[in-house]
C-alpha positions, 0 to 999 in steps of 0.5 A: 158338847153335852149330853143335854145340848143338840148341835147344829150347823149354819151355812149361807144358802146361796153357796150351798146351792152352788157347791151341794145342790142336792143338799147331800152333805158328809162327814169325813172321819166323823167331822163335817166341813162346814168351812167350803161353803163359808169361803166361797161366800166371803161373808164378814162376821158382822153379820152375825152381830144381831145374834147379840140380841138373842144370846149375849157375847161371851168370853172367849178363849180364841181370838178367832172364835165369837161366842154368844151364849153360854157353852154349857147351856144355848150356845152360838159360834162364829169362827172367823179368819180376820173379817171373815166368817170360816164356819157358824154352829150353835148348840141348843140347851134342851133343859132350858126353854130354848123356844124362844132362842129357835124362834128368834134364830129361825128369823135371824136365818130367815132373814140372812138367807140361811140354811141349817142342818141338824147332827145328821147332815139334813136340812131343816125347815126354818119353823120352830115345830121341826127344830123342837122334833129334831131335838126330842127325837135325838139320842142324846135329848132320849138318854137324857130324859131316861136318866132323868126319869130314872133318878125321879123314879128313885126318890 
């Protein structure tokens, strides 16, 4: 991930609710698991396919994993094992105007009965406002404008 992109993660509301009702979430050495919550589910990739017209599908290095967008800027993941889908993220370029892209995924995840989390593991409500103070309120969006303005500043 880059210092300019913010990372969130995907996950299908129905087994959420079966396996974290309290949508208490954790990171096991520093990573989070998003694969129990896919498999329970048994949900096939295509479902995703929509996400094309949001983000183009990219090249991508492994046979197992869909990419639409760009890795370095709005990006969207799909790991899946055969048919089905293992675990979804997308990473959101926040020096580009990714609105629009939240906007278009919100009703994509609306409408797929899906849940999303932020880096910290909590659940965000599906309306562009909280995935925007979610992004600008991250220590790497912060380190970024500092820079940023820093460099403008010795111009």
């Amino acid at each position: 991930m880059a210092l300019w992109q913010y990372s969130f993660f995907v996950l299908p509301k129905n087994t959420v609710l079966e396996i974290a009702p309290d949508l208490l979430f954790e990171k096991k050495d520093g990573l989070f698991d998003d694969a129990p919550y896919w498999k329970l589910g048994k949900i096939k990739r295509d479902v995703f396919n929509p996400i094309s017209k949001i983000l183009p599908v990219a090249n991508s290095w492994n046979k197992d994993l869909i990419i639409f967008g760009d890795n370095e800027s709005n990006c969207f993941e799909v790991l899946v094992d055969g048919e089905y889908v293992e675990s979804v993220s997308f990473r959101i370029d926040f020096r580009t105007g990714y609105e629009r892209i939240i906007e278009e995924l919100l009703f994509f995840f609306m409408s797929a009965e899906m849940l999303v989390l932020g880096e910290d593991l909590n659940v965000l409500q599906l309306n562009g406002y909280e995935f925007k103070m979610k992004i600008e309120n991250s220590p790497q969006y912060k380190k970024y404008k500092n820079i940023a303005n820093q460099l403008s500043n010795e111009n």
